[in-house]
VMD Tcl script that builds the backbone (N, CA, C; Angstrom):
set m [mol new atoms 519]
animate dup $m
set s [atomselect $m all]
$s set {name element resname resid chain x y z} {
  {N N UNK 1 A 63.456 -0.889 -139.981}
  {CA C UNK 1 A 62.187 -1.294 -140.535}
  {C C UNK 1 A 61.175 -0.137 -140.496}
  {N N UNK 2 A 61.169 0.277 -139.379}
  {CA C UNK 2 A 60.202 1.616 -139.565}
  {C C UNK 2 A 60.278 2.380 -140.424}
  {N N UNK 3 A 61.637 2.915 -140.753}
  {CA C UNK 3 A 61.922 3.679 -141.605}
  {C C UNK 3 A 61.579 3.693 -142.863}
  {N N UNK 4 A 61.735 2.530 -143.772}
  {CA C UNK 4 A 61.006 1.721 -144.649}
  {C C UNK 4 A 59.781 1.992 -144.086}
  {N N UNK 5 A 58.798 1.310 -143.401}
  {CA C UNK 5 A 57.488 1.422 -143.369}
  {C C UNK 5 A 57.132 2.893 -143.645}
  {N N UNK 6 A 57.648 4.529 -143.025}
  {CA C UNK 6 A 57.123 5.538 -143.308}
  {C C UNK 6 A 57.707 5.884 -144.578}
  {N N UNK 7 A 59.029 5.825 -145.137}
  {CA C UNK 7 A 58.957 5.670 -146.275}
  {C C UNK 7 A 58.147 5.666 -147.384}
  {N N UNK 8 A 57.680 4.484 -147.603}
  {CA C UNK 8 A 56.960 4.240 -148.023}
  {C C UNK 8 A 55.737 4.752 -148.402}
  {N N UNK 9 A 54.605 4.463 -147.234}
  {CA C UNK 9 A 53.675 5.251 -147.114}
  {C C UNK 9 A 53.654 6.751 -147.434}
  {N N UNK 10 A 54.640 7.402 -146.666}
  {CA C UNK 10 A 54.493 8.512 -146.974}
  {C C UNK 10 A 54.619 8.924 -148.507}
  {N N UNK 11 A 55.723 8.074 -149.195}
  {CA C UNK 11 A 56.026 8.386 -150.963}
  {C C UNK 11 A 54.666 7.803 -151.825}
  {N N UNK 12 A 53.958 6.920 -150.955}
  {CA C UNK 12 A 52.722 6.239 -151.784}
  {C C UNK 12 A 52.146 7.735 -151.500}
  {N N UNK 13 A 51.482 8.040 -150.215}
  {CA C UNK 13 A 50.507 9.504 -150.405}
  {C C UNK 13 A 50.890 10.509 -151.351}
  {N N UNK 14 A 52.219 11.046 -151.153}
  {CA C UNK 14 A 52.812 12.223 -152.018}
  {C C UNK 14 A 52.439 11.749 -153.791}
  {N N UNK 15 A 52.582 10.426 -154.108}
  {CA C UNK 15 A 51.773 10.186 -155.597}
  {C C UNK 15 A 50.677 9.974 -155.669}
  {N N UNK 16 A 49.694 9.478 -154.721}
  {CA C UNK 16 A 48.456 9.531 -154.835}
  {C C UNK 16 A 47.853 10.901 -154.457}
  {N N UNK 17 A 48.367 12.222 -153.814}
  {CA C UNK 17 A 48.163 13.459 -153.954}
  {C C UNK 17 A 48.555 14.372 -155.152}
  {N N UNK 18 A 49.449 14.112 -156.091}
  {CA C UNK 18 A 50.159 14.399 -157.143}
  {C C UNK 18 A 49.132 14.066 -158.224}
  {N N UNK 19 A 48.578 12.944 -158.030}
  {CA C UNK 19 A 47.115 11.923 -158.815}
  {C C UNK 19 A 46.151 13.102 -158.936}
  {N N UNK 20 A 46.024 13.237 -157.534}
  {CA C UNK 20 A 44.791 14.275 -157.371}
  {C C UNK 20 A 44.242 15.640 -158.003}
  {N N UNK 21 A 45.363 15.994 -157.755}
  {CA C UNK 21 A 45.626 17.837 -158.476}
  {C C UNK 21 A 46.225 17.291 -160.214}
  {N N UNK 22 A 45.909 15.945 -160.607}
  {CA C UNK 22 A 45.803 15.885 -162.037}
  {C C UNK 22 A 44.681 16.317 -162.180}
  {N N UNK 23 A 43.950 14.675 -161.903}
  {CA C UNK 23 A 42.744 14.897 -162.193}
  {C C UNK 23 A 41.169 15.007 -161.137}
  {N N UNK 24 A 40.702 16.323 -160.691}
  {CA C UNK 24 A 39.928 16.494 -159.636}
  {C C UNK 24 A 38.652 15.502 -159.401}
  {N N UNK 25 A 38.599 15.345 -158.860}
  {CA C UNK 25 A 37.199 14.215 -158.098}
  {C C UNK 25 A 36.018 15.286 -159.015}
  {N N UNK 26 A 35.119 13.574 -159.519}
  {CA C UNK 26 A 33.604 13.781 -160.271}
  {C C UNK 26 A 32.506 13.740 -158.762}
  {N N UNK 27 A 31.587 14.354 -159.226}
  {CA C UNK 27 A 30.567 14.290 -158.405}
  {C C UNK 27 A 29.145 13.536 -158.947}
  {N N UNK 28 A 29.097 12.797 -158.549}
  {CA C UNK 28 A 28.362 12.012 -159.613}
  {C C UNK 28 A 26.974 11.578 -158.445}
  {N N UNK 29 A 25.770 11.070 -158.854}
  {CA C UNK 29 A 24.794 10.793 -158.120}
  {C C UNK 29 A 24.767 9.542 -157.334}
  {N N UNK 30 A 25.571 8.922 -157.277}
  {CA C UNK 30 A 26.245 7.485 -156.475}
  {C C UNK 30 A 27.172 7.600 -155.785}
  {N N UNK 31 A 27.820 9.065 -155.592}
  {CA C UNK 31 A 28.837 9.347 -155.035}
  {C C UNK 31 A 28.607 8.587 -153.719}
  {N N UNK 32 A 27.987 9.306 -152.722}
  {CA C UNK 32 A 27.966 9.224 -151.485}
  {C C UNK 32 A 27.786 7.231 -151.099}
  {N N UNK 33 A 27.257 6.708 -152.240}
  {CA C UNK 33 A 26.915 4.949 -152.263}
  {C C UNK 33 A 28.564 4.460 -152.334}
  {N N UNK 34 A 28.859 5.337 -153.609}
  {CA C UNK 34 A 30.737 4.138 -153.419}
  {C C UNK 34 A 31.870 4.474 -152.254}
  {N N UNK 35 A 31.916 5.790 -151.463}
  {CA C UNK 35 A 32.537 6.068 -150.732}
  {C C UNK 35 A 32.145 5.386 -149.330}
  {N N UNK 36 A 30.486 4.791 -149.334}
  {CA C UNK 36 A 30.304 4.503 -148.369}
  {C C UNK 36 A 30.572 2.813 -148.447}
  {N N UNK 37 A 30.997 2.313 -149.494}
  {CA C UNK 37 A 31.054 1.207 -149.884}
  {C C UNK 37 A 32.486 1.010 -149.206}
  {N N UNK 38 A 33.321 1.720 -150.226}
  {CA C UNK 38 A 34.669 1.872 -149.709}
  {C C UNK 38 A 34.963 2.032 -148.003}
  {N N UNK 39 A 34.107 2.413 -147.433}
  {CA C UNK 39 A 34.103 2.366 -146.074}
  {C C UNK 39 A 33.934 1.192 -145.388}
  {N N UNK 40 A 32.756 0.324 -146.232}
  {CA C UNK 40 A 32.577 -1.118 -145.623}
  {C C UNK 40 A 33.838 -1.768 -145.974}
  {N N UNK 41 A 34.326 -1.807 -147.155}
  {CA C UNK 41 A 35.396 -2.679 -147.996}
  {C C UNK 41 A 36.700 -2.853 -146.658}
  {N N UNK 42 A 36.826 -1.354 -146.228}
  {CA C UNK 42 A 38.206 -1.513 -145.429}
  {C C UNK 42 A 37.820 -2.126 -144.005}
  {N N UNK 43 A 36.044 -1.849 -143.406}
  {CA C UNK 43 A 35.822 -2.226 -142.117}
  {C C UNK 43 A 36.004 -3.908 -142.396}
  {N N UNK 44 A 35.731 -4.428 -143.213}
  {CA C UNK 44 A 35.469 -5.917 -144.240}
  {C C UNK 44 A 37.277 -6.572 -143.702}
  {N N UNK 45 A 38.155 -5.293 -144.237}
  {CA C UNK 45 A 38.983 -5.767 -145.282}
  {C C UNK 45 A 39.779 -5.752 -143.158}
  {N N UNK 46 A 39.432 -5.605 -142.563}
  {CA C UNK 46 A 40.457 -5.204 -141.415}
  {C C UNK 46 A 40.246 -5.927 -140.255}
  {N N UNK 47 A 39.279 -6.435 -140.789}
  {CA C UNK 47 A 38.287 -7.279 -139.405}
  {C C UNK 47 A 38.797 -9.078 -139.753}
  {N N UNK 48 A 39.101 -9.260 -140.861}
  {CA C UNK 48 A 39.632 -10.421 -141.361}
  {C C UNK 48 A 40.496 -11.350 -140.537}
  {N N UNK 49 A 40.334 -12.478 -139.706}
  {CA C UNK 49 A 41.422 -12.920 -138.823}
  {C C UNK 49 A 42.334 -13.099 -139.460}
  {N N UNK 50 A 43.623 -12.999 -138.753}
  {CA C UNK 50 A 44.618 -13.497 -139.320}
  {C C UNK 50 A 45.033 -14.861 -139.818}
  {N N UNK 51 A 44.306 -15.557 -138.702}
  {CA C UNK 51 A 44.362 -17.165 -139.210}
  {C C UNK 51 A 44.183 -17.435 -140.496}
  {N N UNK 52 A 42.936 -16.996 -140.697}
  {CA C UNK 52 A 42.288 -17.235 -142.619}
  {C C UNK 52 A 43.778 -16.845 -143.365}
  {N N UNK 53 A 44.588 -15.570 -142.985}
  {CA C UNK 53 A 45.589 -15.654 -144.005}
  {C C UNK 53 A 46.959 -16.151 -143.761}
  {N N UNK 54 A 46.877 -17.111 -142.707}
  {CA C UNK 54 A 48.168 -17.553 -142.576}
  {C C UNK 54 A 48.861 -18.216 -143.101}
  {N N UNK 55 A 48.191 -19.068 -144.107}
  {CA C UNK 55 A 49.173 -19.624 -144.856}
  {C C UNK 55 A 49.707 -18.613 -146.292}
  {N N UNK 56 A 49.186 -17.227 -146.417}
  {CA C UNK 56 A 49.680 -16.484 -147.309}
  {C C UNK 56 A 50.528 -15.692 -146.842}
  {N N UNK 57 A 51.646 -15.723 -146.808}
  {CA C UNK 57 A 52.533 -14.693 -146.654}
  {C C UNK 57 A 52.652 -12.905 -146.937}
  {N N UNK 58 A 51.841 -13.326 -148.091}
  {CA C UNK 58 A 51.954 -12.140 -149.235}
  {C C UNK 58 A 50.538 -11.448 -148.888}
  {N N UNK 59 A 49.461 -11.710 -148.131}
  {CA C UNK 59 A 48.420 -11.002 -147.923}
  {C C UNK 59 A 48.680 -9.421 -147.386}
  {N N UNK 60 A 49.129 -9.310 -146.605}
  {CA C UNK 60 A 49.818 -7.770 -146.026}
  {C C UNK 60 A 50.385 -6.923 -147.195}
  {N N UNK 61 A 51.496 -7.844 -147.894}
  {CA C UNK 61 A 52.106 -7.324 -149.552}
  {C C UNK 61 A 51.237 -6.501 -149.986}
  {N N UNK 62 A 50.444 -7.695 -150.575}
  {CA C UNK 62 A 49.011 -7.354 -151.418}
  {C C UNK 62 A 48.228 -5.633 -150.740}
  {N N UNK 63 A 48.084 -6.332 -149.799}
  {CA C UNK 63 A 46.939 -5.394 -149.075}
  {C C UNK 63 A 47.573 -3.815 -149.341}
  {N N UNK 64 A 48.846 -3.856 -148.705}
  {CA C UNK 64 A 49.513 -2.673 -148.649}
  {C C UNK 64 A 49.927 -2.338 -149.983}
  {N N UNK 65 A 50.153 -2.631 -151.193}
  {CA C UNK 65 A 50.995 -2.763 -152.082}
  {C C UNK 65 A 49.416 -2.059 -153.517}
  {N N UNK 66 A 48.366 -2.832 -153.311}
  {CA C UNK 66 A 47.375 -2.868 -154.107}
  {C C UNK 66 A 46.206 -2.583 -153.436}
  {N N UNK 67 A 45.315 -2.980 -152.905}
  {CA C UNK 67 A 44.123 -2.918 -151.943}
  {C C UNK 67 A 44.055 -1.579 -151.251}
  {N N UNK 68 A 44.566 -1.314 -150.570}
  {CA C UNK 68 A 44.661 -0.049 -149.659}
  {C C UNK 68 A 44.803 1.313 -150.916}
  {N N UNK 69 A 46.156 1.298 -151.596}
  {CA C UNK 69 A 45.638 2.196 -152.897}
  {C C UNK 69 A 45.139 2.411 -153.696}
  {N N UNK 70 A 44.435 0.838 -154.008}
  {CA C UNK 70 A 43.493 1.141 -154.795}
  {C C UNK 70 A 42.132 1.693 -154.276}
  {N N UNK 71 A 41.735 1.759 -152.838}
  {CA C UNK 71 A 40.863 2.115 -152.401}
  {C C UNK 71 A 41.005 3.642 -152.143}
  {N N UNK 72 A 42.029 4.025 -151.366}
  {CA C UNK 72 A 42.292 5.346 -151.558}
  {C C UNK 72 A 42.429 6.310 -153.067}
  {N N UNK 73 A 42.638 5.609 -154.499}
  {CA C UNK 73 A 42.787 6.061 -155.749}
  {C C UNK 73 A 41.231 6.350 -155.822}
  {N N UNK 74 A 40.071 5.308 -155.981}
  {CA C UNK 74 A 38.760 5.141 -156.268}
  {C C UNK 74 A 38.136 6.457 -155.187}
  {N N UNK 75 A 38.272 6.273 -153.553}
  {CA C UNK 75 A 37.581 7.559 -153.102}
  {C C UNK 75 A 38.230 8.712 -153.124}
  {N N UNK 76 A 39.426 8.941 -154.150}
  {CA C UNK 76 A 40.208 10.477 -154.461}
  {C C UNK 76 A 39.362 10.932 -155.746}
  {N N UNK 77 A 38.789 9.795 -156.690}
  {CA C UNK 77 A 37.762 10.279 -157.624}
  {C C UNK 77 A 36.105 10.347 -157.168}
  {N N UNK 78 A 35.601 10.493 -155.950}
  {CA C UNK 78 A 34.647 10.863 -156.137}
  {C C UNK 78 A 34.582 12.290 -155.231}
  {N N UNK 79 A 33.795 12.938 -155.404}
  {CA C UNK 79 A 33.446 13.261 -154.252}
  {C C UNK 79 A 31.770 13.606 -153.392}
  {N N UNK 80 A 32.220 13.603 -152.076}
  {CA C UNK 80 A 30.791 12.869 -151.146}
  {C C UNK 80 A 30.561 14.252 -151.198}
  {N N UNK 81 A 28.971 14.042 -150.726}
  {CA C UNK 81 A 27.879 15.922 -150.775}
  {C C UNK 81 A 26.908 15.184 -149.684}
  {N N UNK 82 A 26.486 16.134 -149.001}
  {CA C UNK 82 A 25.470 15.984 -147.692}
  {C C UNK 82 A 26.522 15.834 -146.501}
  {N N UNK 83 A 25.583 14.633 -145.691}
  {CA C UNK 83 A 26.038 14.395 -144.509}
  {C C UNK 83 A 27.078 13.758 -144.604}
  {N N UNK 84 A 27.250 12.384 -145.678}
  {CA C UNK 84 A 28.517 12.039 -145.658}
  {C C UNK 84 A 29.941 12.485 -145.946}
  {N N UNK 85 A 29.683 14.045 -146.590}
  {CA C UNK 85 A 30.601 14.873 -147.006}
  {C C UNK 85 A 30.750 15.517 -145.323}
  {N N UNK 86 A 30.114 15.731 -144.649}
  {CA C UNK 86 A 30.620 16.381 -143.593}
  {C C UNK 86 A 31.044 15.150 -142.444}
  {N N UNK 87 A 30.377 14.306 -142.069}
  {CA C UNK 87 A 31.206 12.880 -141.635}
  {C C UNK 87 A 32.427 12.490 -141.890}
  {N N UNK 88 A 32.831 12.524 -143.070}
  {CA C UNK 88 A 34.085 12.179 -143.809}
  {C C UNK 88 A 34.884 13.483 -143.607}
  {N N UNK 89 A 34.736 14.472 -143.714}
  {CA C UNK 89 A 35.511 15.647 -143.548}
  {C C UNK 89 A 35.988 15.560 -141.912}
  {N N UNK 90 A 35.248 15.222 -141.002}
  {CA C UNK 90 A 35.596 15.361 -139.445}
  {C C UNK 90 A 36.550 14.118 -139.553}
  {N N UNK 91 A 35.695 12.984 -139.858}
  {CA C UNK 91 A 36.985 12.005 -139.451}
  {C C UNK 91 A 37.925 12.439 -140.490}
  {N N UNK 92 A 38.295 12.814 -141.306}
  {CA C UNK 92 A 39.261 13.708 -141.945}
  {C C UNK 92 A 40.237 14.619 -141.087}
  {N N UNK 93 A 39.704 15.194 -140.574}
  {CA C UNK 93 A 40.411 16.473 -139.451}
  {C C UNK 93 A 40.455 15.783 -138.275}
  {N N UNK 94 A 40.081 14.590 -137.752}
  {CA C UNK 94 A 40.446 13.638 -136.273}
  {C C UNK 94 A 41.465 12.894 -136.871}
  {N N UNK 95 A 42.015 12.665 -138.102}
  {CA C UNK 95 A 42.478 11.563 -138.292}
  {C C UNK 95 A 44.151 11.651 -137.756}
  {N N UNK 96 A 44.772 12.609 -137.774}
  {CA C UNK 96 A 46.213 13.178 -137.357}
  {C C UNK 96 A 45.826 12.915 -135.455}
  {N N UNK 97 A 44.666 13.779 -135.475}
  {CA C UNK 97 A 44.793 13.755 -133.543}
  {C C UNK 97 A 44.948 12.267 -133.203}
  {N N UNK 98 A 43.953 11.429 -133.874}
  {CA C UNK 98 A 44.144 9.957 -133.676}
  {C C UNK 98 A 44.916 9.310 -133.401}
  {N N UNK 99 A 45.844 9.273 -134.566}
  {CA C UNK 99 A 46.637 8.921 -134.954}
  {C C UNK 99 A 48.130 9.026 -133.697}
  {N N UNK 100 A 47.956 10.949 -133.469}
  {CA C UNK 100 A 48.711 11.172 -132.325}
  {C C UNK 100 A 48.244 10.410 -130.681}
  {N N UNK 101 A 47.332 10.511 -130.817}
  {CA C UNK 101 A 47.045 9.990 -129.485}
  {C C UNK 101 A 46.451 8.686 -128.790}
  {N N UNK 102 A 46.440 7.742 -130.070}
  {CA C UNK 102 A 46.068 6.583 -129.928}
  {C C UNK 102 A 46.790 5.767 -128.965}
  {N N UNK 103 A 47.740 5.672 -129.885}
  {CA C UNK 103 A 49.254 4.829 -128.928}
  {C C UNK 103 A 49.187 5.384 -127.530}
  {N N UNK 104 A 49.261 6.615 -127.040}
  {CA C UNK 104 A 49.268 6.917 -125.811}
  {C C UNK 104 A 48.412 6.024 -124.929}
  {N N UNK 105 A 47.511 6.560 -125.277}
  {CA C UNK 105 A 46.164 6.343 -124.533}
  {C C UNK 105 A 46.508 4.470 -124.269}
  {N N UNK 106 A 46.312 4.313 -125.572}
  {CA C UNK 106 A 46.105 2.506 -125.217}
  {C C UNK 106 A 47.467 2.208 -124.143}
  {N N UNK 107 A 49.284 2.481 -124.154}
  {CA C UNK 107 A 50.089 2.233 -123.264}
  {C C UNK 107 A 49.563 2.957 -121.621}
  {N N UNK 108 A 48.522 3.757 -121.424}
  {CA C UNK 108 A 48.512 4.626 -120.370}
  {C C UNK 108 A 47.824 2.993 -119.381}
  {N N UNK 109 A 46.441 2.655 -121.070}
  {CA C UNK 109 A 45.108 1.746 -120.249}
  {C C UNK 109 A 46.278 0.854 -119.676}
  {N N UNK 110 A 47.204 0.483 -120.886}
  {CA C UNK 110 A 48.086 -1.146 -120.408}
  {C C UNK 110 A 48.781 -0.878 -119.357}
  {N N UNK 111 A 49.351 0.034 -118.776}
  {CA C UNK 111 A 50.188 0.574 -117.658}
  {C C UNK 111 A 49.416 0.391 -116.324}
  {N N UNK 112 A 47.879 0.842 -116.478}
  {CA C UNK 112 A 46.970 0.913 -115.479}
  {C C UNK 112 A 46.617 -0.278 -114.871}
  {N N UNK 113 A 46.002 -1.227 -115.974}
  {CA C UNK 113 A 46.413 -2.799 -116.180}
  {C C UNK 113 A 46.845 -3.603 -115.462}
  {N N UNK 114 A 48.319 -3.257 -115.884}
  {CA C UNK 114 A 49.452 -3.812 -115.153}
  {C C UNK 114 A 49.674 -3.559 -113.606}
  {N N UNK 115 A 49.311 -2.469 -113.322}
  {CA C UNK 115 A 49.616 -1.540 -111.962}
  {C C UNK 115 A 48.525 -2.161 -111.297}
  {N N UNK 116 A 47.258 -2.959 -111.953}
  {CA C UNK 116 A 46.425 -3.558 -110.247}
  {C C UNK 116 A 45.162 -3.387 -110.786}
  {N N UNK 117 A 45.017 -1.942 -111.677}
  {CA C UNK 117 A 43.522 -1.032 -112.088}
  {C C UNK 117 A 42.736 -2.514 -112.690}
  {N N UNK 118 A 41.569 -2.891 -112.375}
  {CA C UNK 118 A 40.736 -3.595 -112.815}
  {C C UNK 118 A 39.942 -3.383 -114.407}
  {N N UNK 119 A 40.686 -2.777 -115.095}
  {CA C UNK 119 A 39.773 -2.413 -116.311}
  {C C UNK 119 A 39.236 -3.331 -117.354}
  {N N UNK 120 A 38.155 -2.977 -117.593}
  {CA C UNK 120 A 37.453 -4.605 -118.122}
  {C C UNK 120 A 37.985 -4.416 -119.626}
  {N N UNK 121 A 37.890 -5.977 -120.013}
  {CA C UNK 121 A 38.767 -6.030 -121.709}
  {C C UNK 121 A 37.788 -6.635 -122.344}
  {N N UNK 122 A 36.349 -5.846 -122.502}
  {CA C UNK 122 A 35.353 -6.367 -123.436}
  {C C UNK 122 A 34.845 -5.637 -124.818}
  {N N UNK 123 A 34.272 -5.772 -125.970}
  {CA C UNK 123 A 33.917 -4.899 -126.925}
  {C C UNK 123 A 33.766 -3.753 -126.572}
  {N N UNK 124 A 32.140 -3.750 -125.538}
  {CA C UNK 124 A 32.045 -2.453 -124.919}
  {C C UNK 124 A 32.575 -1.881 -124.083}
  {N N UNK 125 A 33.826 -1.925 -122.963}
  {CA C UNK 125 A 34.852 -1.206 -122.959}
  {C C UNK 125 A 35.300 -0.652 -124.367}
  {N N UNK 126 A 36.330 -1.334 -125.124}
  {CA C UNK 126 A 36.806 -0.981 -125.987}
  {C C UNK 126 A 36.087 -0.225 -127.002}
  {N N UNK 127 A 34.913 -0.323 -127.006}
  {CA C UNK 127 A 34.036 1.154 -127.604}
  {C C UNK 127 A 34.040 2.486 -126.790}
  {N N UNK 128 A 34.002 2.194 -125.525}
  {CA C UNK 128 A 33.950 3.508 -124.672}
  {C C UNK 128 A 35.759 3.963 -124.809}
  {N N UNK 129 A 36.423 3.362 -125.271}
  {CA C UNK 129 A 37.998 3.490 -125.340}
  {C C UNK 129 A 38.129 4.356 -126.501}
  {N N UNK 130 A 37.557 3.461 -127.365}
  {CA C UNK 130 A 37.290 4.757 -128.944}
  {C C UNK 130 A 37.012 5.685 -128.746}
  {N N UNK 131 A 35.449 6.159 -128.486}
  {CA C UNK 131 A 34.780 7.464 -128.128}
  {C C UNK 131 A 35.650 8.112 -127.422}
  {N N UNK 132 A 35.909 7.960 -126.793}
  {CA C UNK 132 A 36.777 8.716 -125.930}
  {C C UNK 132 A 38.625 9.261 -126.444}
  {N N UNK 133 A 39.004 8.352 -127.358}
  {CA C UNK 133 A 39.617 8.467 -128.197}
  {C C UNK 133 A 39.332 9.547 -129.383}
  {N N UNK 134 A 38.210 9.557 -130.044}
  {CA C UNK 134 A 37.856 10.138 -130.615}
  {C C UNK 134 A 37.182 11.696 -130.073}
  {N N UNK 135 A 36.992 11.680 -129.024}
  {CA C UNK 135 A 36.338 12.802 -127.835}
  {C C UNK 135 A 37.810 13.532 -127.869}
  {N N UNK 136 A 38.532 13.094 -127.404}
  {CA C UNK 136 A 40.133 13.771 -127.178}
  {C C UNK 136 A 41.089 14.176 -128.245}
  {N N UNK 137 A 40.533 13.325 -129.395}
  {CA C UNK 137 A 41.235 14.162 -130.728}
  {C C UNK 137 A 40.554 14.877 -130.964}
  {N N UNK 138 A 39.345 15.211 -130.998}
  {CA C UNK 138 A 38.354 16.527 -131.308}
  {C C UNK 138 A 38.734 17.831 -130.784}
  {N N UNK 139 A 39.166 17.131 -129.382}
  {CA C UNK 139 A 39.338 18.275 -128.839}
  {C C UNK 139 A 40.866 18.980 -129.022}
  {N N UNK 140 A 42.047 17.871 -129.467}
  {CA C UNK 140 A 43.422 18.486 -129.916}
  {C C UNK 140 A 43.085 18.712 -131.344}
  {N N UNK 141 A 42.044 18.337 -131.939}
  {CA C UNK 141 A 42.524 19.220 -133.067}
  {C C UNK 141 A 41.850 20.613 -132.888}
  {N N UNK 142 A 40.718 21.029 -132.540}
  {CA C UNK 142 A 39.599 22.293 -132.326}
  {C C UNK 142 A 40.911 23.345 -131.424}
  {N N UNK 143 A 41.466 22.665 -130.470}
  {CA C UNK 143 A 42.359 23.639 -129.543}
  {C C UNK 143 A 43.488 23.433 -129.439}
  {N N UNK 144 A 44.485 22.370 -130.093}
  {CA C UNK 144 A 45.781 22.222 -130.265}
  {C C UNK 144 A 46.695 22.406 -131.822}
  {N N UNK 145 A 45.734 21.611 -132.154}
  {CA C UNK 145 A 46.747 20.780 -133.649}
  {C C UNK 145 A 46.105 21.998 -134.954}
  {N N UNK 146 A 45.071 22.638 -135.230}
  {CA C UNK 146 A 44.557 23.748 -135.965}
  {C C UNK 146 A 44.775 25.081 -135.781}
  {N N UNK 147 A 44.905 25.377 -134.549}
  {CA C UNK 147 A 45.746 26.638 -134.245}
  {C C UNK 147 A 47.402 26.755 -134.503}
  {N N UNK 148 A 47.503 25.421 -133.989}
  {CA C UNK 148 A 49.499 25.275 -134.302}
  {C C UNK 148 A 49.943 25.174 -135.819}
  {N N UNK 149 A 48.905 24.317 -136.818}
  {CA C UNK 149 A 49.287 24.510 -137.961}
  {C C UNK 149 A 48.827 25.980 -138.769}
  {N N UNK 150 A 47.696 26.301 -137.937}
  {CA C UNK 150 A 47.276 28.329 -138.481}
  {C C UNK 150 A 48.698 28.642 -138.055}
  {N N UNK 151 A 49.412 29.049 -137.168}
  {CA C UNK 151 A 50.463 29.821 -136.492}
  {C C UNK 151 A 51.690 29.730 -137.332}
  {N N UNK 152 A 52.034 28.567 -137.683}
  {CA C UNK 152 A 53.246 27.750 -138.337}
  {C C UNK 152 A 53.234 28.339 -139.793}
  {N N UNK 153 A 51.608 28.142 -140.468}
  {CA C UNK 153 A 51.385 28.848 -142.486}
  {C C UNK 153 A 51.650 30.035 -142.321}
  {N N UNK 154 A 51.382 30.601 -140.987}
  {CA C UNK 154 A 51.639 32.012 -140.908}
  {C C UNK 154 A 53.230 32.622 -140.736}
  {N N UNK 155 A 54.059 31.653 -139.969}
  {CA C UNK 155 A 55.393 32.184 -139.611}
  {C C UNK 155 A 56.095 31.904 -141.239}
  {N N UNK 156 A 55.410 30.963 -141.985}
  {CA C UNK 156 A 55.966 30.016 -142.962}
  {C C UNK 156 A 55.862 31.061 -144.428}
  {N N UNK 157 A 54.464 31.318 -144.167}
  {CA C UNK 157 A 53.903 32.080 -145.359}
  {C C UNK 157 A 53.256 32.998 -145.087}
  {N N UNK 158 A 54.155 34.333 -144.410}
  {CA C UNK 158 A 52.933 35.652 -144.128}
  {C C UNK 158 A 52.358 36.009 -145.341}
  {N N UNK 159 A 51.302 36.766 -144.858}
  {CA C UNK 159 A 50.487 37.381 -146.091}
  {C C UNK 159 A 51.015 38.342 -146.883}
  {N N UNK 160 A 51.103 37.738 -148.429}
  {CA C UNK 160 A 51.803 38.440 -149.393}
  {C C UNK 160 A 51.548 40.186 -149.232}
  {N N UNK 161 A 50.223 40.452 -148.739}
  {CA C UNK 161 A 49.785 41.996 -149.104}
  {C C UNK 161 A 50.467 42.457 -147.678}
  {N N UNK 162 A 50.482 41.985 -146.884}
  {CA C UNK 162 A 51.273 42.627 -145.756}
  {C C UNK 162 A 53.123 42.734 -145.442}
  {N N UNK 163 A 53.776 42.225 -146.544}
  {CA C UNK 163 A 54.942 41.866 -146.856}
  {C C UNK 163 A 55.232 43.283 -147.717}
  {N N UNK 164 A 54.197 43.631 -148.755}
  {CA C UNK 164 A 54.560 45.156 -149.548}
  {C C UNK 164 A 54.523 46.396 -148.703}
  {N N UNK 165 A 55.469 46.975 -148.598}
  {CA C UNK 165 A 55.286 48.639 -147.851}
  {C C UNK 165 A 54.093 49.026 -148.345}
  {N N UNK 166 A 53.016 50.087 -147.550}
  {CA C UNK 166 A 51.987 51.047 -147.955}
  {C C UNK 166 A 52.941 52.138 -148.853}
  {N N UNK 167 A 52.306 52.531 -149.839}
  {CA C UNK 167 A 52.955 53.638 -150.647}
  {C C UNK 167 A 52.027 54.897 -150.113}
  {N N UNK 168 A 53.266 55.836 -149.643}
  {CA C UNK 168 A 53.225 57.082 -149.028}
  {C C UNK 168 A 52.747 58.064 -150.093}
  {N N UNK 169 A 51.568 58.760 -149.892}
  {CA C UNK 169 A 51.215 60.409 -150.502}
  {C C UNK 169 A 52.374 61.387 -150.083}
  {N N UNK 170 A 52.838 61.400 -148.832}
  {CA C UNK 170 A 53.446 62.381 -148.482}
  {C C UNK 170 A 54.144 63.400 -148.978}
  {N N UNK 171 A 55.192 62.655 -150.397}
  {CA C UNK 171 A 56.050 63.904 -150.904}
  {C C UNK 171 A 55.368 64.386 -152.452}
  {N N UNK 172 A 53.876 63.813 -152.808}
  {CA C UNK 172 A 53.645 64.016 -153.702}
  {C C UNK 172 A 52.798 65.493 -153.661}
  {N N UNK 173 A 52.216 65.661 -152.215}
  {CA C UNK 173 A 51.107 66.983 -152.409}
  {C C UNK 173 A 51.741 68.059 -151.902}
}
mol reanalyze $m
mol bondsrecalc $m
mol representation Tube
mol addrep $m
């Protein structure tokens, strides 16, 4: 099943990036209004109990299938300028550390949990769980995950001008 699940996803991004380098994002004077829209849509779209959709089977389908790309298609055509262009760019560059270190973190809290640790299970915990989440991918991507992928383009793709020999004067004067 997993396999399928990254599958997937991953072949949905590779065409919705393929989308992209068709046709480049407009910048338009509402930009920064629909991207931030699109931001509510998914906080909207995620917060939804499950109960409300239990008698649909097909809601997840849907969601994953239509909803989710169509939201990602709509904010690949705009693009954000100001603050929300630099907001969106960070959680942009946290989003891999996240991603890596989420799961950890949350099995470390449940381990602690389990072991006796008193840790409280309220919103605000679980906000100080984020931040801190988000504090620790900042910091693997600034000193782990951006240097390792600089190092890697480099072993991958040295620099074309340093790949040509210098051409020697020597036997010409």
């Amino acid at each position: 099943m997993a396999f399928s699940r990254v599958l997937f996803s991953f072949s949905l991004g590779i065409c919705l990036y393929r989308s992209y380098e068709v046709q480049k994002p407009n910048t338009a004077n509402n930009c920064n209004i629909i991207g931030l829209f699109l931001c509510a849509c998914l906080i909207l779209i995620t917060n939804i109990p499950a109960r409300i959709f239990f008698g649909f089977p097909y809601f997840d389908f849907l969601l994953c299938l239509v909803v989710f790309p169509a939201i990602v298609w709509l904010a690949m055509r705009t693009r954000q300028t100001g603050l929300v262009e630099l907001v969106f760019r960070w959680l942009g560059r946290l989003s891999y550390p996240i991603y890596i270190l989420h799961g950890p973190i949350f099995s470390l809290l449940q381990s602690l949990r389990q072991k006796g640790f008193g840790l409280p299970a309220s919103p605000a915990a679980g906000m100080v769980v984020v931040v801190g989440i988000f504090i620790a991918a900042g910091i693997a991507a600034v000193h782990f995950d951006e240097p390792v992928r600089k190092k890697l383009r480099m072993m991958v793709a040295p620099n074309p001008a340093s790949a040509v020999p210098a051409v020697s004067n020597a036997g010409t004067e």
